[in-house]
Backbone as XML, in Angstrom:
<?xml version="1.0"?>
<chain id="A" units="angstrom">
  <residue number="1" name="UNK">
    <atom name="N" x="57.295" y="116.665" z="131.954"/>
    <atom name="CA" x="56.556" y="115.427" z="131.794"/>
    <atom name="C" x="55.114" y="115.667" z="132.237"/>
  </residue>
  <residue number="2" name="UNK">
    <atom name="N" x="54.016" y="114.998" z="131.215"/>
    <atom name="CA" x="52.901" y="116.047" z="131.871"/>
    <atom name="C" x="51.967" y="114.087" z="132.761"/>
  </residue>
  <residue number="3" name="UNK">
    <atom name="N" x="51.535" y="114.949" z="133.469"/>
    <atom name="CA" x="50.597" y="113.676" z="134.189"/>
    <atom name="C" x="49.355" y="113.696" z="133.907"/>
  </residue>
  <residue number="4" name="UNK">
    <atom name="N" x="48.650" y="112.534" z="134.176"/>
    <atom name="CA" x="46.982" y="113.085" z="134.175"/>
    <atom name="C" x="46.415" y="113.059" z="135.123"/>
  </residue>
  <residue number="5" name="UNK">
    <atom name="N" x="44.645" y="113.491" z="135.002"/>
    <atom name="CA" x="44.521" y="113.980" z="136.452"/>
    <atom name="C" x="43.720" y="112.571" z="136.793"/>
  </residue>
  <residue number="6" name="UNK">
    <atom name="N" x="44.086" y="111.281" z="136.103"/>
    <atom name="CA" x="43.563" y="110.507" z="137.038"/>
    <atom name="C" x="44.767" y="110.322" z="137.872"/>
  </residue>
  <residue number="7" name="UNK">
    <atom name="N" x="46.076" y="110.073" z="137.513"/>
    <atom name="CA" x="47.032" y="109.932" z="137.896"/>
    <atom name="C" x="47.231" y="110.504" z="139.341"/>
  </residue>
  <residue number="8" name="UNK">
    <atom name="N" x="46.909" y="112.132" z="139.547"/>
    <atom name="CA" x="46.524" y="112.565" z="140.427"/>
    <atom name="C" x="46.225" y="111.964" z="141.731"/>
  </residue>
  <residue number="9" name="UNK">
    <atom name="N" x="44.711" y="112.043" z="140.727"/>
    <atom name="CA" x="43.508" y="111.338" z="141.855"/>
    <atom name="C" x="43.776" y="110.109" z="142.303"/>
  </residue>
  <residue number="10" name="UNK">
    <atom name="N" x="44.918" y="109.376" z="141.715"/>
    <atom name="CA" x="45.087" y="107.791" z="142.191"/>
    <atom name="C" x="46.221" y="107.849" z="143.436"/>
  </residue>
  <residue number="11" name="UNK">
    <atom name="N" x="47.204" y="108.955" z="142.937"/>
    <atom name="CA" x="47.979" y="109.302" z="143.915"/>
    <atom name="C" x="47.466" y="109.909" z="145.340"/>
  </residue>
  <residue number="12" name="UNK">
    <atom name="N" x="46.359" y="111.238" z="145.189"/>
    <atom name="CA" x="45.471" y="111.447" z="146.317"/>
    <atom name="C" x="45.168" y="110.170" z="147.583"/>
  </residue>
  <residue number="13" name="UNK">
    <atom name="N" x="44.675" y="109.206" z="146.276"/>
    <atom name="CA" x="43.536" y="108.081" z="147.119"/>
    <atom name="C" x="45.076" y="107.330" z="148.092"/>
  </residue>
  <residue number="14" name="UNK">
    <atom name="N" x="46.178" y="107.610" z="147.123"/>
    <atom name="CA" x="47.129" y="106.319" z="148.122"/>
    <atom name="C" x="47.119" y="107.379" z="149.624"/>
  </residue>
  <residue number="15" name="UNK">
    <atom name="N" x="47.316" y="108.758" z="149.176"/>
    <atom name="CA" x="48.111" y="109.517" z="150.359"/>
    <atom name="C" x="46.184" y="109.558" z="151.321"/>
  </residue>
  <residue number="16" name="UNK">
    <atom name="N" x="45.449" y="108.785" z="151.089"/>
    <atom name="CA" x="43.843" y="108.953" z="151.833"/>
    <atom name="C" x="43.702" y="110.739" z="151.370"/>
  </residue>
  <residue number="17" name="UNK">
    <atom name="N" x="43.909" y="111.518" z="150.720"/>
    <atom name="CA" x="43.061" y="112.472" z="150.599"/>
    <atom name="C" x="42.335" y="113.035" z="149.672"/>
  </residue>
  <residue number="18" name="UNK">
    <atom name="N" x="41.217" y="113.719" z="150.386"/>
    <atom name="CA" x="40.065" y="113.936" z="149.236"/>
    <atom name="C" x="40.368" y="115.713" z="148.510"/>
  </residue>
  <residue number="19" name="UNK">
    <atom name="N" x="40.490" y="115.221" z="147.099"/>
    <atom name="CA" x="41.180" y="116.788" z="146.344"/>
    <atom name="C" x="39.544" y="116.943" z="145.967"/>
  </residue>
  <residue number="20" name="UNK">
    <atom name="N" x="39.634" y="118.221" z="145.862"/>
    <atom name="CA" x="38.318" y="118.944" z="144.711"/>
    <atom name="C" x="39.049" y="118.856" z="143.751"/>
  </residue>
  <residue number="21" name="UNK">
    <atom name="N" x="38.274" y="119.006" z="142.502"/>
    <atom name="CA" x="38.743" y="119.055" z="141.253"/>
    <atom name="C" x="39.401" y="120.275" z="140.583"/>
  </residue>
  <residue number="22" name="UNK">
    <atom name="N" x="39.360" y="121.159" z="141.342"/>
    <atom name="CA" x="40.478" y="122.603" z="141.268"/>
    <atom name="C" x="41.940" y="121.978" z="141.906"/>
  </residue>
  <residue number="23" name="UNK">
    <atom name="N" x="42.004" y="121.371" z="143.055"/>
    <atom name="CA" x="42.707" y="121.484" z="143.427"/>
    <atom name="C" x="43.815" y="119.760" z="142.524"/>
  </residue>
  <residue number="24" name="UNK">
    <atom name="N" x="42.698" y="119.057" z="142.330"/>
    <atom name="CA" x="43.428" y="118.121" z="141.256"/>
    <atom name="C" x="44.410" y="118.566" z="139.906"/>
  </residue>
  <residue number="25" name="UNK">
    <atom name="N" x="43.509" y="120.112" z="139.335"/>
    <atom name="CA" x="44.416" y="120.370" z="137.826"/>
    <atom name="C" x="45.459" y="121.217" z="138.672"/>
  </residue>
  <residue number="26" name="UNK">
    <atom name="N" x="45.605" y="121.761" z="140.245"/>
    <atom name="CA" x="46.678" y="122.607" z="140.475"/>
    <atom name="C" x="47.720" y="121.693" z="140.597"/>
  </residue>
  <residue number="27" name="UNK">
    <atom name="N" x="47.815" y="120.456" z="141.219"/>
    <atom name="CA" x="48.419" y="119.546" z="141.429"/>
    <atom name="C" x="49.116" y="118.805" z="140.446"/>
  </residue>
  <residue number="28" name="UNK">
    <atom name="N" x="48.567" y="118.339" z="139.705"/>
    <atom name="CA" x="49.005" y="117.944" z="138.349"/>
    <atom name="C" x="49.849" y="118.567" z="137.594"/>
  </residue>
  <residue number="29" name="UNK">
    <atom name="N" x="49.640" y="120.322" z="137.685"/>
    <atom name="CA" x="50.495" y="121.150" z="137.036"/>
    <atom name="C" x="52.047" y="120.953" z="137.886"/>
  </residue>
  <residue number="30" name="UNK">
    <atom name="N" x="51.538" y="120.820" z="138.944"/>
    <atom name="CA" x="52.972" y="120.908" z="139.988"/>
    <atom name="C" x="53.982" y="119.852" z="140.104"/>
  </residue>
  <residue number="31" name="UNK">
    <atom name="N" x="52.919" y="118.426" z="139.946"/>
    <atom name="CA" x="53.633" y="117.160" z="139.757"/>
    <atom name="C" x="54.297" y="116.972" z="138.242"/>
  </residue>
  <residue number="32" name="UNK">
    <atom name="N" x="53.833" y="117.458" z="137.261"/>
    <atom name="CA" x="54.055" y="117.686" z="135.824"/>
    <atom name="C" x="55.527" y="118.370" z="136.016"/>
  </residue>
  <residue number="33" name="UNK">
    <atom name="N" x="55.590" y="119.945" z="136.150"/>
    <atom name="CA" x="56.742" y="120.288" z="136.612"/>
    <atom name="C" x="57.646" y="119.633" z="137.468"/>
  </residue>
  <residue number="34" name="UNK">
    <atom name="N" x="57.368" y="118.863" z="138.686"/>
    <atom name="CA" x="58.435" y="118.417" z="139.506"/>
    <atom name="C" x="59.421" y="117.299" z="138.954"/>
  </residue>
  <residue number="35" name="UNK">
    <atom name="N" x="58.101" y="116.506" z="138.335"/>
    <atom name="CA" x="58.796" y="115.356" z="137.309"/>
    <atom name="C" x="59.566" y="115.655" z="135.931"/>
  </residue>
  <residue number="36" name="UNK">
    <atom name="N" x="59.120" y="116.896" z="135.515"/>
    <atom name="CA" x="59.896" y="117.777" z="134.093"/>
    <atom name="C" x="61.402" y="118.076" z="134.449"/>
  </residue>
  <residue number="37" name="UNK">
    <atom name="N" x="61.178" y="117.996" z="136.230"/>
    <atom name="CA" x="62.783" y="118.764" z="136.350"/>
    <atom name="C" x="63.828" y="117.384" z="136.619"/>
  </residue>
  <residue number="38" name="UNK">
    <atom name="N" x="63.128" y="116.239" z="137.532"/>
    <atom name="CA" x="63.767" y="114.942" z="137.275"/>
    <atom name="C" x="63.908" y="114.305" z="136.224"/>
  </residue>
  <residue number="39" name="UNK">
    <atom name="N" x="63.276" y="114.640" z="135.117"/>
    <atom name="CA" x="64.093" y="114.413" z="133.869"/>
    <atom name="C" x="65.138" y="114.951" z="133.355"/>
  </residue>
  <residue number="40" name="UNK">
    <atom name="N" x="65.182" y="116.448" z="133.632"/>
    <atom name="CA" x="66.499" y="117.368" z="133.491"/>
    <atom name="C" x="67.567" y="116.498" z="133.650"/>
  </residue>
  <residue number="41" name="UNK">
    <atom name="N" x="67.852" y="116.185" z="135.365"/>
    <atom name="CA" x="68.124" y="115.605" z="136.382"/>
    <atom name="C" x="68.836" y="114.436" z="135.270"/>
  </residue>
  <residue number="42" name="UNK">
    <atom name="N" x="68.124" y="113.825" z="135.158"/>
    <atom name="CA" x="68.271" y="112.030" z="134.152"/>
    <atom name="C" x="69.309" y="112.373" z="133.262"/>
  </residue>
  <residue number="43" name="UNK">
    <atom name="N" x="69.247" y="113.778" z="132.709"/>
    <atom name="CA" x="70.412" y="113.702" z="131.672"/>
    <atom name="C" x="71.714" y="114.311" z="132.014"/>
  </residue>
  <residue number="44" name="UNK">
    <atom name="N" x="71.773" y="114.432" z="132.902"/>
    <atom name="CA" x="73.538" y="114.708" z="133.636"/>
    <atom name="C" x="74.200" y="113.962" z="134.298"/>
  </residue>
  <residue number="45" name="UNK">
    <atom name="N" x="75.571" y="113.830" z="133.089"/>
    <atom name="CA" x="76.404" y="113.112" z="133.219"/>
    <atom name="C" x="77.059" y="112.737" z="134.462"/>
  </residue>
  <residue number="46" name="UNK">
    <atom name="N" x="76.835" y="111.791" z="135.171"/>
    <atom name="CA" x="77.531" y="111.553" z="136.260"/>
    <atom name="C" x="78.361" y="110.562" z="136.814"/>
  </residue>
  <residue number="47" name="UNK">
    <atom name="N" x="78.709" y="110.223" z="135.577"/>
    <atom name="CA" x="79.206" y="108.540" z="135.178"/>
    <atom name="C" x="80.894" y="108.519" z="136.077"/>
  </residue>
  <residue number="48" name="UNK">
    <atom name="N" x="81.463" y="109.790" z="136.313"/>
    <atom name="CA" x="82.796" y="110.081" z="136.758"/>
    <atom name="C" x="82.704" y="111.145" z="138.040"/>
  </residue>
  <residue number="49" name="UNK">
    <atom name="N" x="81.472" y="111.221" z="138.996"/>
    <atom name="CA" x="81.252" y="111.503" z="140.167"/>
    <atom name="C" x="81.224" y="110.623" z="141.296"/>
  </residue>
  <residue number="50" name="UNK">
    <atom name="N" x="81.850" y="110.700" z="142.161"/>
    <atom name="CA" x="81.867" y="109.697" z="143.154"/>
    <atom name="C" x="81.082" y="109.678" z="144.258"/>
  </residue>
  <residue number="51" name="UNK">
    <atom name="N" x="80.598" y="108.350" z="144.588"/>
    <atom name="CA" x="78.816" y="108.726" z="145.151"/>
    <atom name="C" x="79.696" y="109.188" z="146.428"/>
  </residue>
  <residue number="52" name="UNK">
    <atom name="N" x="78.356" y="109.654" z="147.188"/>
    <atom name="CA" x="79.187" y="109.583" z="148.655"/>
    <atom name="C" x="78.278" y="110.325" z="149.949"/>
  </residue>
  <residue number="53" name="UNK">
    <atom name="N" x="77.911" y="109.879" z="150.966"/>
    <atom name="CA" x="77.189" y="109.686" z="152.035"/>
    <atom name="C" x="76.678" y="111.643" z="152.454"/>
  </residue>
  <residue number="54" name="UNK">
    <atom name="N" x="77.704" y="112.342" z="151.837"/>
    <atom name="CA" x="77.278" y="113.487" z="152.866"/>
    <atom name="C" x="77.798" y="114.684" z="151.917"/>
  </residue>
  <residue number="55" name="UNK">
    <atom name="N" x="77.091" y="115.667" z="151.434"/>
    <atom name="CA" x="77.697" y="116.693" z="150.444"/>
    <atom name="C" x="79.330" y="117.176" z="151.247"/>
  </residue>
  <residue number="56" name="UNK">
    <atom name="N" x="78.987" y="117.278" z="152.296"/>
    <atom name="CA" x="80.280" y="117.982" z="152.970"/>
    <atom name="C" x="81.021" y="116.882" z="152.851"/>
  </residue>
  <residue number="57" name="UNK">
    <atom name="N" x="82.804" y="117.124" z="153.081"/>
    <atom name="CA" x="83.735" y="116.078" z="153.321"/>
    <atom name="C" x="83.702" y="116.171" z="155.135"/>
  </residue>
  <residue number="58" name="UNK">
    <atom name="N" x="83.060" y="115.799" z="155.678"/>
    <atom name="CA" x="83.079" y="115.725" z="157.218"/>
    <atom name="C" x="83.184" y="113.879" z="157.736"/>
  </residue>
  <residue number="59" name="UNK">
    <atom name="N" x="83.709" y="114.063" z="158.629"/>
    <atom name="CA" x="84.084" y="112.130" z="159.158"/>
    <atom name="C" x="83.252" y="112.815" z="160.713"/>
  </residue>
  <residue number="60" name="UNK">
    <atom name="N" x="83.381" y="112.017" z="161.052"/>
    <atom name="CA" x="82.836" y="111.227" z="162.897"/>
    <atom name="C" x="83.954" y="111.361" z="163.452"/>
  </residue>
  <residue number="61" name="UNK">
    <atom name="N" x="83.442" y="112.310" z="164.761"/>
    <atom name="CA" x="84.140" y="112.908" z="165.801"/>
    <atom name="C" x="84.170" y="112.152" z="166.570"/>
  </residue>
  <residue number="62" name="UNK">
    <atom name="N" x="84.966" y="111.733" z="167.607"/>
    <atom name="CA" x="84.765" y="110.589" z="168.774"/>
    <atom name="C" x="85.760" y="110.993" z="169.450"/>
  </residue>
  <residue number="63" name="UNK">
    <atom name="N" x="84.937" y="111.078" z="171.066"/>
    <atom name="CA" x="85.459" y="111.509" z="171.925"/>
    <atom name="C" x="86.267" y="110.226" z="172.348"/>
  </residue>
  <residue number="64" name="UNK">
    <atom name="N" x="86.931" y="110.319" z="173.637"/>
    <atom name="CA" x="87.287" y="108.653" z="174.334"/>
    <atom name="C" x="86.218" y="108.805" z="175.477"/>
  </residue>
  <residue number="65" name="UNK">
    <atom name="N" x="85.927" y="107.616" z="175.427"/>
    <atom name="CA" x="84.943" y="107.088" z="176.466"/>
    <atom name="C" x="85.743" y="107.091" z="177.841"/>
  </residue>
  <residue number="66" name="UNK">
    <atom name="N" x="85.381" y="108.019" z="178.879"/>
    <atom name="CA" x="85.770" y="107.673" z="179.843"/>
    <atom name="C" x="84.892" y="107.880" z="180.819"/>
  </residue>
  <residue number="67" name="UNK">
    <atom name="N" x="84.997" y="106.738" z="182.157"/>
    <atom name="CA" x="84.243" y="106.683" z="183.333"/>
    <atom name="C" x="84.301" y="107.620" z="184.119"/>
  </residue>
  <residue number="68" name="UNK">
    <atom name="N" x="82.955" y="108.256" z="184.616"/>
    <atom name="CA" x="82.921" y="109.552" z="185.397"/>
    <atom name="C" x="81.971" y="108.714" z="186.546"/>
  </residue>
  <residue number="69" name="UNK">
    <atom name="N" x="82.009" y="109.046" z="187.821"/>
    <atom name="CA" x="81.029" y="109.424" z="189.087"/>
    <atom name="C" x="79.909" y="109.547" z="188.742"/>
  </residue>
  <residue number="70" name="UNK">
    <atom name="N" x="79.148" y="108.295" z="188.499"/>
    <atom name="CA" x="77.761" y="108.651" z="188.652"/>
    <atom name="C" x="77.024" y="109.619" z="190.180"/>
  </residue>
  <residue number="71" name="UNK">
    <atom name="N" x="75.795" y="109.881" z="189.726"/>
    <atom name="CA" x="74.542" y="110.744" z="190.424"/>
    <atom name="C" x="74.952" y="109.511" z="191.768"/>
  </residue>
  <residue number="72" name="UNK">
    <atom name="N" x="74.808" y="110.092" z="193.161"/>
    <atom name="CA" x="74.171" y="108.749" z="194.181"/>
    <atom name="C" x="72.590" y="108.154" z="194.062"/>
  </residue>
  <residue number="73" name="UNK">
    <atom name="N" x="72.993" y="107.286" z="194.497"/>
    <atom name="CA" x="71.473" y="106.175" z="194.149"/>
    <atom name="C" x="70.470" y="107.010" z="195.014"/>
  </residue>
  <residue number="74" name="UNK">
    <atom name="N" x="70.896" y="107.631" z="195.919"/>
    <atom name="CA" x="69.769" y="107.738" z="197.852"/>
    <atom name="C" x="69.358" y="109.342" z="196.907"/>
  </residue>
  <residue number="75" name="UNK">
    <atom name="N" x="70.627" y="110.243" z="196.351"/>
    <atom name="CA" x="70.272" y="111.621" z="195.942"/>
    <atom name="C" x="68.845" y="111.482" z="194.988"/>
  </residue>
  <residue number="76" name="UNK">
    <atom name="N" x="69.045" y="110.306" z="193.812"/>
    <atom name="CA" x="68.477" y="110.195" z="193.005"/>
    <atom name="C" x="66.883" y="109.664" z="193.647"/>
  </residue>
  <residue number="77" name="UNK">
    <atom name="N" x="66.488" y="109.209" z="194.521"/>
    <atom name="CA" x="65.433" y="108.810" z="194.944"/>
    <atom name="C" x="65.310" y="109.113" z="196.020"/>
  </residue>
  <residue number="78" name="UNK">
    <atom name="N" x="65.575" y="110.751" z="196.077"/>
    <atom name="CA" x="64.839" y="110.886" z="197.927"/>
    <atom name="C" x="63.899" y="111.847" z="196.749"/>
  </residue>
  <residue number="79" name="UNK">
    <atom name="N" x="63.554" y="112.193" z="195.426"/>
    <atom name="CA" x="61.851" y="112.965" z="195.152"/>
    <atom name="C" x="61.511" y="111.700" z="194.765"/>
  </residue>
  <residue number="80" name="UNK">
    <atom name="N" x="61.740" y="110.808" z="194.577"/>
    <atom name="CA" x="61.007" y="109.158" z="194.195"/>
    <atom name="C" x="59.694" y="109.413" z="194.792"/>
  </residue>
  <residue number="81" name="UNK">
    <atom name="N" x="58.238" y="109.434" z="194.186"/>
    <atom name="CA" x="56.913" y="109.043" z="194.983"/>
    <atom name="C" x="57.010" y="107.414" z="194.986"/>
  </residue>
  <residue number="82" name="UNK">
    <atom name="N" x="57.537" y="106.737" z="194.707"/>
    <atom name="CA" x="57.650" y="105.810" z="195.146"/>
    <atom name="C" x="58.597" y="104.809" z="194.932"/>
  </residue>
  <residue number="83" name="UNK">
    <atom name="N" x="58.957" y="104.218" z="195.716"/>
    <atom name="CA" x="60.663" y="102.981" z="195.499"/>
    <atom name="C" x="60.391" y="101.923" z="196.389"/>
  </residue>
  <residue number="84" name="UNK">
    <atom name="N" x="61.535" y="101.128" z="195.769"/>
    <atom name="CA" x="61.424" y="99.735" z="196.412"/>
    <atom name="C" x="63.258" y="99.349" z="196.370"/>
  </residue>
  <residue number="85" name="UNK">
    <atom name="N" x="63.490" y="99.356" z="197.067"/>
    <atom name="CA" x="65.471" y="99.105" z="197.188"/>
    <atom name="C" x="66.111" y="100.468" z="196.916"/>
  </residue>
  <residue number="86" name="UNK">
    <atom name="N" x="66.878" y="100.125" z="195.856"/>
    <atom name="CA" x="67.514" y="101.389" z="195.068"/>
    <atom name="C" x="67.074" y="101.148" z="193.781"/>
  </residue>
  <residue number="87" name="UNK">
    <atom name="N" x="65.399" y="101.411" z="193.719"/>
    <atom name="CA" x="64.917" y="101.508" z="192.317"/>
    <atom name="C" x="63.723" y="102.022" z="192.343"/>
  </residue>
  <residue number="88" name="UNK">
    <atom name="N" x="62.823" y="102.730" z="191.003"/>
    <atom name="CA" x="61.982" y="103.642" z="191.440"/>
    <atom name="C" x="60.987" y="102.397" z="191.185"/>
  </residue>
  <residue number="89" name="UNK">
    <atom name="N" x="59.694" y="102.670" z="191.707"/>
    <atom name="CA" x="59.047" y="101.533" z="191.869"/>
    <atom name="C" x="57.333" y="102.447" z="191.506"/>
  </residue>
  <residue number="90" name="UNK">
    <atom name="N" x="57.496" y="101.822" z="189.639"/>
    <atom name="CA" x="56.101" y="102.599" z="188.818"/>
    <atom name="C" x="54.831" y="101.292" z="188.817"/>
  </residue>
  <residue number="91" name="UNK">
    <atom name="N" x="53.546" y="102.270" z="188.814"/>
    <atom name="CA" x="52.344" y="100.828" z="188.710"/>
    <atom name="C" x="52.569" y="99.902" z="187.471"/>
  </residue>
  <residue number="92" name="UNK">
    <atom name="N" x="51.956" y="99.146" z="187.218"/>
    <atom name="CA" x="51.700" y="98.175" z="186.506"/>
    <atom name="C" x="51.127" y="98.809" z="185.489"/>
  </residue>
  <residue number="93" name="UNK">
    <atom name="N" x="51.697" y="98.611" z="184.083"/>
    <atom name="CA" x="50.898" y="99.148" z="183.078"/>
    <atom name="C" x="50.434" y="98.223" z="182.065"/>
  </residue>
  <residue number="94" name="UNK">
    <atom name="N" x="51.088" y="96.839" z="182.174"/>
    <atom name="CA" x="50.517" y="95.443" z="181.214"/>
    <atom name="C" x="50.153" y="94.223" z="182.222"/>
  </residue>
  <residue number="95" name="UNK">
    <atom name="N" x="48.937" y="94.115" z="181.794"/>
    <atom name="CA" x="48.603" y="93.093" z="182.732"/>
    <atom name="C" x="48.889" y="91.438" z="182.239"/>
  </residue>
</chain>
């Protein structure tokens, strides 16, 4: 499918960048081809393929949730530069 090179250049301006005009007809050739092959693409039959989330047949692993021993609160905040109870205690960042 061939494009033109305003087409290009209109596409450039969405992505904000500035092409030279070499680099506009290299582009064009490339977008021309990329879109030549999604037409390929368009004509295979897939009317009796079944869509489906992940090329592999793989499902979701799940462990069981179980409760472990947290860290102690005092271990966790004796490098604290600074705390207030059993919590770390950071400056103010919204006034």
């Amino acid at each position: 499918m061939a494009i033109s090179k305003e087409e290009v250049k209109y596409i450039a301006n969405l992505a904000r960048l500035g092409l030279a005009e070499a680099e506009v007809e290299h582009f064009r050739e490339q977008l021309g081809s990329i879109l030549g092959y999604i037409d390929k693409l368009k004509k295979v039959d897939v009317s009796k393929i079944i869509p489906m989330a992940h090329v592999l047949d793989i499902k979701n692993v799940y462990r069981q949730d179980t409760v472990l021993p947290s860290i102690d609160p005092q271990k966790v905040l004796q490098n604290a530069p600074s705390r207030e109870g059993q919590f770390f205690k950071v400056p103010k960042v919204i006034e």
